[in-house]
C-alpha positions as CSV (number, residue, x, y, z in Angstrom):
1,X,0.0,0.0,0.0
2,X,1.0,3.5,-0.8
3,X,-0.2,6.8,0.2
4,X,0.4,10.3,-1.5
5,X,-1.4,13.5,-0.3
6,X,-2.6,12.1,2.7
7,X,-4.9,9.1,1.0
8,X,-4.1,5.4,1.1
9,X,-3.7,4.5,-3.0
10,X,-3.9,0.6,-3.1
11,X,-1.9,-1.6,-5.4
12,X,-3.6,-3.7,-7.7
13,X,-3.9,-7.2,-7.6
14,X,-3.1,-8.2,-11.3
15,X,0.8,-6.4,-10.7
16,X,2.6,-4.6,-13.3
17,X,2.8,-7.4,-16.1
18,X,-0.6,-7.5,-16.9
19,X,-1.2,-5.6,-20.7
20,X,-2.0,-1.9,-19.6
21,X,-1.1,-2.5,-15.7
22,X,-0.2,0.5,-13.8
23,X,0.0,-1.3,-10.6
24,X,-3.0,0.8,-9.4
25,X,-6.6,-0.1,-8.5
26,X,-9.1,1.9,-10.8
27,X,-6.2,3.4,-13.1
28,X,-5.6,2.1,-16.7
29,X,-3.3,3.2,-19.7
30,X,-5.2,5.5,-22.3
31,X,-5.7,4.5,-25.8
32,X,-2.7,6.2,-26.9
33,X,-0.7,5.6,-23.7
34,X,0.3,8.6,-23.1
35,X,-2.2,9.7,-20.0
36,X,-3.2,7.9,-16.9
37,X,-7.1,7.4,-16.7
38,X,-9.2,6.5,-13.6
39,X,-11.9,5.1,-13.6
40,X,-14.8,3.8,-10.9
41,X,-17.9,2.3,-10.6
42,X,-21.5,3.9,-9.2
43,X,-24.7,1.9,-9.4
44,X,-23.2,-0.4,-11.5
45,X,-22.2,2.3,-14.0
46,X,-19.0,3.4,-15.3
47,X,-17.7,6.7,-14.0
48,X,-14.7,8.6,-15.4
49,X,-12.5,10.4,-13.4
50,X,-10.4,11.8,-15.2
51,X,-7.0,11.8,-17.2
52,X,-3.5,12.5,-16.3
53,X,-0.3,12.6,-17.1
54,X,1.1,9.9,-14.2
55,X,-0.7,7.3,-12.6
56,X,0.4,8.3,-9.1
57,X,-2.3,11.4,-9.9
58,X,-4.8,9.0,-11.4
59,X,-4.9,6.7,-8.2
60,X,-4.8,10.0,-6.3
61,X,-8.0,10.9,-7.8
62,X,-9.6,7.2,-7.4
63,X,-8.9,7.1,-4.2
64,X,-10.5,10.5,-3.3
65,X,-13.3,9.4,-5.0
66,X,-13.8,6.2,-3.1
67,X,-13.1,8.4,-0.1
68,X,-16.0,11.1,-0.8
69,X,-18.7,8.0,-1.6
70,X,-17.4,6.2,2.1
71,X,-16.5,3.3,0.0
72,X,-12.5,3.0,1.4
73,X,-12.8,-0.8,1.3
74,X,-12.2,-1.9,-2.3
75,X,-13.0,-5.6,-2.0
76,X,-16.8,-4.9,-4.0
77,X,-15.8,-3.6,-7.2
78,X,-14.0,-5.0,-9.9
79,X,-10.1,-3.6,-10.7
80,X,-10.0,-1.6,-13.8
81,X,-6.4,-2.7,-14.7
């Protein structure tokens, strides 16, 4: 587990070697690969949080999501690696 700006960013379980694997929980390559995107679940529903240019800031951003909804635990929804 990691933490950056005070939050607790959680490593994905699939690692590094998986195609597109940033080693983050709810933070996947872009299309071009260039940018960082997160990504989460609400209602069953795909929510886009954003893009970036590192995926320390995309997990930063999944994770204050999570935070905001109460939903710290991430044991419910499906990694997006």
């Amino acid at each position: 587990m990691q933490e950056a700006e005070g939050l607790r960013l959680h490593l994905s379980r699939c690692g590094r070697s998986a195609i597109g694997a940033t080693g983050y929980t709810g933070v996947t390559r872009s299309a071009s690969g260039r940018l960082y995107e997160a990504r989460s679940q609400e209602n069953g529903k795909p929510v886009k949080l954003g893009s970036f240019s590192r995926a320390v800031d995309a997990a930063v951003a999944y994770a204050r999501y999570r935070l905001q909804r109460g939903k710290e635990g991430f044991e419910s929804e499906p990694e997006a690696d």
